[in-house]
C-alpha positions in Angstrom: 12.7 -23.5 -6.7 12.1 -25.0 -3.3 10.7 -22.1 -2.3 7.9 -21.8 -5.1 7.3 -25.8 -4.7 7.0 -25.1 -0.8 4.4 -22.3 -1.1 2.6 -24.5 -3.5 2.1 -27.1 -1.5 0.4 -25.3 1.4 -3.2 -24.7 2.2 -4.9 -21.5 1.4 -2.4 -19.3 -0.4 -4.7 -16.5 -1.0 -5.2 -15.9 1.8 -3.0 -12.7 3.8 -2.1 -14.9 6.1 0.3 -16.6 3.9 2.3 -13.4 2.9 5.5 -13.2 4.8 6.4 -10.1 6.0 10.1 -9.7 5.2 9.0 -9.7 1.6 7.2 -6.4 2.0 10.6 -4.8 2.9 10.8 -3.1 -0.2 8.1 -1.0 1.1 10.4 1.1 3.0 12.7 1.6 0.7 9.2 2.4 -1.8 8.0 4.6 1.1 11.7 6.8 1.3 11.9 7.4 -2.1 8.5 8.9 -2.9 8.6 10.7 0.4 12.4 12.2 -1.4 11.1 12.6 -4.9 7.5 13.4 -4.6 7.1 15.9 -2.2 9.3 18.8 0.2 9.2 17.0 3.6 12.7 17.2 3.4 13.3 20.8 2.2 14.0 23.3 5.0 14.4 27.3 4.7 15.5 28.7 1.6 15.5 25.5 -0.1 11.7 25.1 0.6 10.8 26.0 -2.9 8.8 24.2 -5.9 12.1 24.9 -8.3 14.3 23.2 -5.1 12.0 20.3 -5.0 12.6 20.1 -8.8 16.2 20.1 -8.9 16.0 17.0 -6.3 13.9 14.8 -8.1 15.8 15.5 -11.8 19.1 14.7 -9.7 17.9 11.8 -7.9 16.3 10.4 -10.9 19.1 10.8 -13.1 21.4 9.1 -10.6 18.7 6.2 -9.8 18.7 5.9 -13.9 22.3 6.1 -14.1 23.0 3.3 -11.3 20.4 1.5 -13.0 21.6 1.0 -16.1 25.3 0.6 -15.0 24.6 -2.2 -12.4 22.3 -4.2 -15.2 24.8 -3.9 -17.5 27.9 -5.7 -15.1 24.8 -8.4 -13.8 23.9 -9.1 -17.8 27.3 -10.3 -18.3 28.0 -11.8 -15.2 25.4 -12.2 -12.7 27.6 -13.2 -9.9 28.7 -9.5 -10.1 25.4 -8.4 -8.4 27.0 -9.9 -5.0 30.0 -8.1 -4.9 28.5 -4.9 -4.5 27.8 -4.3 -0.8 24.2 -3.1 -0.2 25.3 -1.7 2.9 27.5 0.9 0.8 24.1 2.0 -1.0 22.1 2.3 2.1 24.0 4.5 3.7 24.2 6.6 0.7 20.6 6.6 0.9 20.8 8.4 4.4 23.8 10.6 3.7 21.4 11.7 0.7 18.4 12.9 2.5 21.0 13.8 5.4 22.3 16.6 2.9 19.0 17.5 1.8 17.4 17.7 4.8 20.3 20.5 6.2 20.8 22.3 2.9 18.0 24.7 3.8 19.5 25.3 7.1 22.6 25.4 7.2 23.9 26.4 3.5 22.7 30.1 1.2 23.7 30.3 -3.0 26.1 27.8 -4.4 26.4 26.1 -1.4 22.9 25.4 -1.2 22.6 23.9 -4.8 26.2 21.7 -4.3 24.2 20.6 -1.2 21.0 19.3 -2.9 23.1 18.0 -5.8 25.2 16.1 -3.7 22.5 14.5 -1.5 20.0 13.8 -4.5 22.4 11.7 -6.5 23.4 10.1 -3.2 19.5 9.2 -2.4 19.7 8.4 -6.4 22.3 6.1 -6.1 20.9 4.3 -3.5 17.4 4.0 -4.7 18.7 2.4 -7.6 19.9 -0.2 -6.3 17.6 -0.7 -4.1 14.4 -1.3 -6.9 17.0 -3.5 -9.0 17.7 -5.5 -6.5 13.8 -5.6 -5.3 13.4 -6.8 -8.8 15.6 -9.6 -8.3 14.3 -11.1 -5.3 10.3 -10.9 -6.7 12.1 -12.0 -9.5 12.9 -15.5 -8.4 9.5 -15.8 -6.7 6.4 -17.7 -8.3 3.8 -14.9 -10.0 1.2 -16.4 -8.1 2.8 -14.9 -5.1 4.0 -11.6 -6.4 0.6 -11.1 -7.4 -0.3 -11.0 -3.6 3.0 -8.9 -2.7 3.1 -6.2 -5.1 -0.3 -4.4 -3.8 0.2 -5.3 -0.4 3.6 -3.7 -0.3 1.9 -0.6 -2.5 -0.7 -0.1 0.6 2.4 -0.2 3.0 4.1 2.6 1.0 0.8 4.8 1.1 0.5 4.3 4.8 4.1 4.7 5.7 4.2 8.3 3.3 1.2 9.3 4.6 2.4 8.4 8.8 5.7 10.2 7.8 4.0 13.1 6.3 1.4 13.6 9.0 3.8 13.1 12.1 6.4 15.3 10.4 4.0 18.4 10.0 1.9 17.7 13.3 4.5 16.6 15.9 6.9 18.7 14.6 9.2 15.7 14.3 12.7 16.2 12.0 11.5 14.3 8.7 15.1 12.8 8.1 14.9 11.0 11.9 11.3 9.4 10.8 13.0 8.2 7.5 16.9 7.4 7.9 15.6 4.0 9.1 13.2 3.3 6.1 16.3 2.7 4.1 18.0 0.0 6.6 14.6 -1.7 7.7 14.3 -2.3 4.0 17.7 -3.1 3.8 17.5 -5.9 6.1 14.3 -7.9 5.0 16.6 -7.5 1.4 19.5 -9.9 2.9 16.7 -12.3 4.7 15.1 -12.9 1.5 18.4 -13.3 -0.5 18.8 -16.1 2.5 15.7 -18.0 1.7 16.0 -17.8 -2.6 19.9 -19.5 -1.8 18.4 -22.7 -3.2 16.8 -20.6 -6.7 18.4 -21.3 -9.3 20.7 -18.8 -10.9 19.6 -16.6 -13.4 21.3 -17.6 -17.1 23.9 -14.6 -18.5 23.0 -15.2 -21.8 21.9 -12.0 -24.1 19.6 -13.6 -26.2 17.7 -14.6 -23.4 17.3 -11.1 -22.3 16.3 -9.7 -25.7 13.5 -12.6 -25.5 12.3 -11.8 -21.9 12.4 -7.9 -22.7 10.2 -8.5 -26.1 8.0 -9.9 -24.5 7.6 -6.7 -22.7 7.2 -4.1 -25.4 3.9 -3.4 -24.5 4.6 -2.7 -21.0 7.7 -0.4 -22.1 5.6 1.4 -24.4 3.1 1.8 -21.5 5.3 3.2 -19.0 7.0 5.8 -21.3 3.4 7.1 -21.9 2.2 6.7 -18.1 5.6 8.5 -16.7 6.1 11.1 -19.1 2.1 12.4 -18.6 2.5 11.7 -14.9 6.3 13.9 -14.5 3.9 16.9 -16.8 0.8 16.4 -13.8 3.0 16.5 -11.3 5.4 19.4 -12.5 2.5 21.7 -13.6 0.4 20.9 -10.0 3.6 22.0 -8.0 4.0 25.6 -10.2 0.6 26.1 -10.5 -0.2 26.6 -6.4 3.4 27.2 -5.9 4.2 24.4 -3.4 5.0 20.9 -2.8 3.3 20.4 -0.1 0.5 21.7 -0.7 0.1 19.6 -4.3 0.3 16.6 -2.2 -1.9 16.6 0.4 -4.7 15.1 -1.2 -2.9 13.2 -3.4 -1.7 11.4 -0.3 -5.2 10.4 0.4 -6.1 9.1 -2.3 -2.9 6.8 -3.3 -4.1 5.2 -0.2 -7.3 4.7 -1.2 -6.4 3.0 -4.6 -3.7 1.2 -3.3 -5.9 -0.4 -0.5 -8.7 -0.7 -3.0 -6.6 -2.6 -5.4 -5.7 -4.9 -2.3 -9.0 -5.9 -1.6 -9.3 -6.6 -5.2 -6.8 -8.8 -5.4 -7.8 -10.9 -2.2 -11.3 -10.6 -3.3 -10.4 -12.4 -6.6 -8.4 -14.7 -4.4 -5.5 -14.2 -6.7 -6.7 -15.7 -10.2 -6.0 -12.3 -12.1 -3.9 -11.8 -14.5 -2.2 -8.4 -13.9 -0.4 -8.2 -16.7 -3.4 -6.8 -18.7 -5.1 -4.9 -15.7 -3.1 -1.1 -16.8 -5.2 -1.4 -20.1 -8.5 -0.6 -18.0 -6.4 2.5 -16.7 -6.0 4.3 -20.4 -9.6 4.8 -20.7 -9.6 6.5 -17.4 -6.6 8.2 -17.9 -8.1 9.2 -21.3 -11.2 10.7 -19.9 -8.6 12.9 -17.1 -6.5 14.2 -20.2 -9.7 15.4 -22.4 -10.7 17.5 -18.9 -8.3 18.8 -17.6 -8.5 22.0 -19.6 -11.5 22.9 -17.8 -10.6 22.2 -14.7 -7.1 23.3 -14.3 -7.4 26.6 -13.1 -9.4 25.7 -10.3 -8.7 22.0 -9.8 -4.9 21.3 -10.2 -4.5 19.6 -7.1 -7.3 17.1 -7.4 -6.3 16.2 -11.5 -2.7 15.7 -10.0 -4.1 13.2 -6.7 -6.0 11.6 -9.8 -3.2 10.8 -11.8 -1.0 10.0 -8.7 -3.5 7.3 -8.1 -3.5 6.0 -11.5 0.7 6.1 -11.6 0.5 4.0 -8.5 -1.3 1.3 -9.3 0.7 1.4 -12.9 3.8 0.9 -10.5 2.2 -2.5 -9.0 1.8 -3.6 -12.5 5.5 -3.1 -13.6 6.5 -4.6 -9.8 4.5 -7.6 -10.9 5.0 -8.2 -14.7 8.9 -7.3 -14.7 8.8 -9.8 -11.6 6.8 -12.4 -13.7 9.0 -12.0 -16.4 12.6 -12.6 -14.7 11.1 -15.7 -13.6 9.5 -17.1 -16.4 12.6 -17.0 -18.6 15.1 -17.5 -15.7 16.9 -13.8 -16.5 17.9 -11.5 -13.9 15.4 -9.3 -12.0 17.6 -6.4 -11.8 18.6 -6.5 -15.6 15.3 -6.3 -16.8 13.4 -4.4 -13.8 16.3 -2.5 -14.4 15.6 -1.3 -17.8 12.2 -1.1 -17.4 12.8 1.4 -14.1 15.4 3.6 -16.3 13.4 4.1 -19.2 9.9 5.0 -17.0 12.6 7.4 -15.4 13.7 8.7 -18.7 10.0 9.4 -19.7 9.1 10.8 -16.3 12.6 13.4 -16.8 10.9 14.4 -20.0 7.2 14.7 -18.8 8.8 17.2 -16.0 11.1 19.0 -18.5 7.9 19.6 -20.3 5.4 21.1 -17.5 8.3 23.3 -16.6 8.5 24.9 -19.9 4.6 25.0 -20.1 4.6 27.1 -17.3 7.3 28.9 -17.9 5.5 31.5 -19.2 1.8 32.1 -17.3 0.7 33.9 -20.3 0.8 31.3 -22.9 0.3 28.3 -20.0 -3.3 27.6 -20.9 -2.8 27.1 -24.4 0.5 25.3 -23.9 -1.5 22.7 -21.3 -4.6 22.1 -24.0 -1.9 21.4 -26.8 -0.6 19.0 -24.3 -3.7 17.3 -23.3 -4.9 17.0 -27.0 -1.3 15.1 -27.9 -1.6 13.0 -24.4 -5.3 12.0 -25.5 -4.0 11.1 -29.0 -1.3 9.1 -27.7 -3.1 7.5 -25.2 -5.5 6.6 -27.6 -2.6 5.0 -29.9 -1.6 3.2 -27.4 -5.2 1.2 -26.4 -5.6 0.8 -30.3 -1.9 -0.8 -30.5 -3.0 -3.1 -27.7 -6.5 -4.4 -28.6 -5.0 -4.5 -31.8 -2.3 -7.1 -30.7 -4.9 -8.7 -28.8 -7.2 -9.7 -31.7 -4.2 -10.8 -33.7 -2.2 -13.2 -32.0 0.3 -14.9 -34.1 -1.0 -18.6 -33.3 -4.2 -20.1 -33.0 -5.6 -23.5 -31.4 -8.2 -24.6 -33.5 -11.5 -23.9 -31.5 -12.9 -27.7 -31.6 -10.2 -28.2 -28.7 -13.0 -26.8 -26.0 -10.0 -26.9 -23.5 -7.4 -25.3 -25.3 -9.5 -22.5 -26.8 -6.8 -19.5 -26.8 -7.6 -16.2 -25.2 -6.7 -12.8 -26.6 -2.6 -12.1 -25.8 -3.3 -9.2 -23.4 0.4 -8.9 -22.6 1.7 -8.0 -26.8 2.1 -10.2 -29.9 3.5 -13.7 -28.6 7.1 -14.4 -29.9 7.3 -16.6 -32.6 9.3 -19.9 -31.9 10.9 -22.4 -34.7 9.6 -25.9 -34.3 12.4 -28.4 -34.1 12.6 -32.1 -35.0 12.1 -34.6 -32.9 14.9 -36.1 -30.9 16.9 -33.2 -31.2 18.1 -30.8 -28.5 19.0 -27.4 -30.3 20.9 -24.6 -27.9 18.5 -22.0 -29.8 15.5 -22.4 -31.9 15.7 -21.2 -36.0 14.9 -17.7 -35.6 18.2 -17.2 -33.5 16.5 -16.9 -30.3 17.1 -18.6 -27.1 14.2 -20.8 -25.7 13.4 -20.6 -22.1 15.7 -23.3 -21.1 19.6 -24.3 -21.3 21.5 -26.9 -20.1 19.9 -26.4 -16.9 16.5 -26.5 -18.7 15.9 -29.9 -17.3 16.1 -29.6 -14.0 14.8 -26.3 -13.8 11.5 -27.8 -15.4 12.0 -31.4 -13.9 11.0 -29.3 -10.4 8.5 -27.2 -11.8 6.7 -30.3 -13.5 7.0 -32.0 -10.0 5.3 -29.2 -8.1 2.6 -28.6 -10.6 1.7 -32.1 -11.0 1.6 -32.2 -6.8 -0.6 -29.3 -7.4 -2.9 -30.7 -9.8 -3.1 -34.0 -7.7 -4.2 -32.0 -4.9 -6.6 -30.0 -7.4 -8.4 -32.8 -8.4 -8.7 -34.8 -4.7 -10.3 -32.1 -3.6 -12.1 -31.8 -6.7 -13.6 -35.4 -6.0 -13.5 -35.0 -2.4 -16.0 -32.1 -2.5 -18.5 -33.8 -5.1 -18.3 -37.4 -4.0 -16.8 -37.6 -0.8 -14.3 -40.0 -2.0 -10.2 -39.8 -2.4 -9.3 -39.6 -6.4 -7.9 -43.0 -8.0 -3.9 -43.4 -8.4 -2.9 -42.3 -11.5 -2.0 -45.0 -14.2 1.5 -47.0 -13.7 1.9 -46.0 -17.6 1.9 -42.0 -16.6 4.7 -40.0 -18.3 7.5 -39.5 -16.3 8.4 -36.1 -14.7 11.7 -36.2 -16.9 9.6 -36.2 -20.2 8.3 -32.9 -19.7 11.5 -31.5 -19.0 13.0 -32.5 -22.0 10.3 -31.0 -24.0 10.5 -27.8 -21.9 13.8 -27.6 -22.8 13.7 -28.4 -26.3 11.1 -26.1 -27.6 11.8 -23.3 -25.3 9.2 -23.2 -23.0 9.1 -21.0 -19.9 9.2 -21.8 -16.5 5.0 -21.3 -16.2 4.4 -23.2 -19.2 6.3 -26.0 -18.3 3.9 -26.1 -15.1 0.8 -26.1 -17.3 2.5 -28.8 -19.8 2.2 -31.8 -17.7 -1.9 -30.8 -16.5 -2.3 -30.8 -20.9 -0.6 -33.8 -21.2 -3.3 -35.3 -18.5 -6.0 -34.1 -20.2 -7.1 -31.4 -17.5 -9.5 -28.6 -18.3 -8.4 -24.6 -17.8 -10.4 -24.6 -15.1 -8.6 -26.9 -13.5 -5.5 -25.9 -14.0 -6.3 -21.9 -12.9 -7.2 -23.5 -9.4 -4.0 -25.5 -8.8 -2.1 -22.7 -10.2 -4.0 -19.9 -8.5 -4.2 -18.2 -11.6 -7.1 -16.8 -14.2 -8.7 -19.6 -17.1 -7.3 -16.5 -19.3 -3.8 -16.9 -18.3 -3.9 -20.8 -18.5 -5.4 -20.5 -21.7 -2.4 -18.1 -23.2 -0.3 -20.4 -21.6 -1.9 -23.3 -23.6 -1.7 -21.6 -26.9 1.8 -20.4 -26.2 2.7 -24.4 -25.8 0.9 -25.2 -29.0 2.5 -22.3 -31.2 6.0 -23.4 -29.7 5.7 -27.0 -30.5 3.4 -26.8 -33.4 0.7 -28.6 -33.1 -2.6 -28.3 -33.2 -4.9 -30.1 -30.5 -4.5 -32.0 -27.1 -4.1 -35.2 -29.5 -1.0 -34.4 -31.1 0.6 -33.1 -27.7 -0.4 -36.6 -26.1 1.2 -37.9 -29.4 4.1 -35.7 -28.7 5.0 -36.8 -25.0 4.4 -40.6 -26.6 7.6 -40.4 -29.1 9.8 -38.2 -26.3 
């Protein structure tokens, strides 16, 4: 927590400047793991094949899924179990891994060259998994308005670092597995520095309920990602067969990942950070839409150029999860790696499928063509679904503040159907609301939300000097001896289940403060604030700025 009231409380946090660079370690790791699963850098002689490449990536995946669920399973129970495993264990699996894969070609023929590639893809698999989880659990613990900034900027490091590795490996003749062995440890190392600055966070709550609330609130998402990884395995299985080679269906696709992710960058700096991107991979269905419904036509001629396209899409998809599974953990105080963790092995799952399927499509070249537009009919169709199912939740939200409270107008739930809390009485502190699900906060609630409150008020006195500074050249007043005290908005945080952002907006509500406002001190969108707001009202039930002033009053 001190390090999100810290970051708060200096300067110009959009700008670059502010990002620190050990939290784009998991870059490296990022970088390793598409340069092992997305291309044949590291296949050599007779393992330089496309049905090679194949059997690495279904191994590796199934031993990244495997770790994944295994490891967020002990940390859901127990999350001091996360710090008994030693991460130094996992990273040099990582490098035995791509060690083995690297000399299968060369040095093994027949079975030995398949136990080789086996063994050294779950390895890498092994290793990869706990590397994301673990990723998870450090954005995890850090404010949104920060992850915001760190997921694309640590997406543009991956592009450049594949694309260096790639180039230098095929140009300079350079051993691949010498250019990536320290990708692993590099990333393995900004890991344990970051640990070392979130020592003062508070620990995540092992209680299940709390977990089937956080993940809820991501059905959407889930529902996204098995669509977007199961169409993105079929693009990229399908490209590899269809010119025969890896390499060869990557080298544009190289190029342009780096052009989205440094696009989506820019974006983000641009909008100086007051985007919500937890809504931002509903503007890439329609796109996606539009490259199901041609492909057809252009298949035969243009395989490699659909696949870069839908490489580009998956990779800004992959920010998204980075960031909402990120914003998630922290907003209900759960474990990174438990839910990044399920979110990572079911987008594996569907990616397993998606490749499962291409290979059967072209299986047989004489039926592959009808086989792909039977495909591309059921992904548009799905895909289509899926938008509807979204708008859909989006117009219906299950609360609304009544629209003569200018301030707390609600906007659309871009992120799925809020989840419905009880209301509870006044005066009393329930452990979980009527519906049988955890709120938010426990026992620990109160402090949790006592420093969050203290921060965000810091913020919105700063907010507002400036505010006042800029259009009158004067300092703001001191605000009223009578002001409710930090510890009131902790106890309602706690006793109505509010997460860890909405107990930031709670006390700017309480003051009267417009969505404007609050978006600046927050550096996030009106949009957000305003879901924010109506999340507040539908959780405490009532129905205008009045009664929540009313509210504070008899806590």
């Amino acid at each position: 927590m001190a390090t999100m009231i810290e970051f708060s409380r200096t300067g110009d946090v959009s700008s670059p400047r502010s990002l620190r660079l050990r939290y784009l370690g998991l870059a490296f790791f990022w970088a390793c793991s598409m340069l092992t699963f997305r291309s044949a850098i590291l296949l050599t002689g007779n393992a330089d094949t496309p049905e090679f490449n194949t059997l690495v990536v279904v191994v590796s995946f199934l031993a990244n899924m495997t770790t994944l669920f295994s490891i967020s399973a002990l940390v859901e129970r127990t999350p001091e179990n996360l710090a008994k495993f030693s991460p130094w264990l996992f990273c040099g699996a990582i490098v035995a891994g791509i060690a083995l894969i690297h000399l299968a070609g060369a040095r093994f023929e027949g079975s030995g060259l398949v136990a080789s590639l086996v063994a050294g893809s779950a390895l890498a698999g092994v290793g990869y998994g706990y590397f994301w989880g673990s990723w998870a659990d450090v954005l995890g613990r850090m404010h949104p308005s920060r992850t915001v900034l760190y997921a694309p900027a640590a997406l543009l490091l991956t592009t450049v670092l594949f694309l260096g590795i790639s180039l230098a490996a095929s140009l300079a003749a350079v051993p691949p597995v010498l250019l990536m062995a320290p990708l692993p440890v590099i990333s393995l190392l900004c890991l344990i520095r970051c640990r070392a600055d979130d020592a003062c966070e508070p620990e995540p709550q092992a209680e299940g309920r709390r977990y089937l609330t956080a993940l809820t609130s991501l059905v959407p998402l889930i529902i996204a990602t098995l669509v977007f990884s199961c169409l993105f395995g079929f693009m990229w299985e399908t490209a590899v067969l269809s010119v025969d080679s890896a390499t060869d269906a990557h080298g544009f696709p190289l190029v342009l990942n780096l052009v989205a992710a440094l696009g989506l960058f820019i974006f983000v700096i641009a909008s100086r950070r007051h985007i919500n991107l937890s809504w931002t991979y509903q503007l890439l269905i329609p796109i996606s839409i539009v490259l199901f419904a041609v492909v057809p036509f252009f298949w035969t001629v243009h395989p490699v150029i659909l696949n870069a396209i839908m490489s580009a899409i998956y990779g800004v998809f992959d920010v998204i999860i980075w960031y909402m599974v990120a914003a998630t953990a922290y907003d209900f105080a759960v474990s990174g790696f438990v839910v990044g963790g399920l979110v990572r092995a079911l987008s594996i799952l569907a990616r397993l499928i998606g490749i499962g399927i291409g290979y059967l499509v072209m299986l047989v070249p004489e039926v592959a063509s009808g086989a792909i537009v039977g495909v591309c009919i059921a992904a548009v169709y799905l895909l289509v679904m899926l938008l509807w199912f979204l708008w859909h939740s989006a117009k219906h939200p299950s609360f609304e503040v009544p629209e003569d409270d200018d301030d707390a107008e609600p906007a659309p739930s871009l992120t799925g159907p809020a989840i419905v809390y009880g209301c509870v009485n006044l005066g009393s502190k329930p452990t979980a609301n009527e519906n049988g699900t955890d709120g938010a906060f426990s026992a620990e609630g109160a402090e949790i939300a006592s420093a969050n409150a203290e921060a965000a008020m810091a913020n919105a006195e700063a907010a507002m000097a400036n505010a006042t500074a800029d259009a009158a050249g004067t300092e703001k007043e001191p605000p009223a001896d009578d002001a409710p005290d930090e510890a009131v908005f902790a106890l309602i945080a706690e006793d109505y289940g509010l997460t860890r952002r909405e107990a930031e907006v709670l006390p700017y509500l309480a003051r009267g403060r417009s969505a404007k406002v609050i978006a600046e001190a927050l550096f996030v969108s009106e949009s957000t604030i305003r879901t924010h707001t109506r999340r507040i009202f539908e959780k405490t039930c009532i129905h205008s700025k009045q009664e929540l002033i009313d509210l504070v009053d008899k806590y």
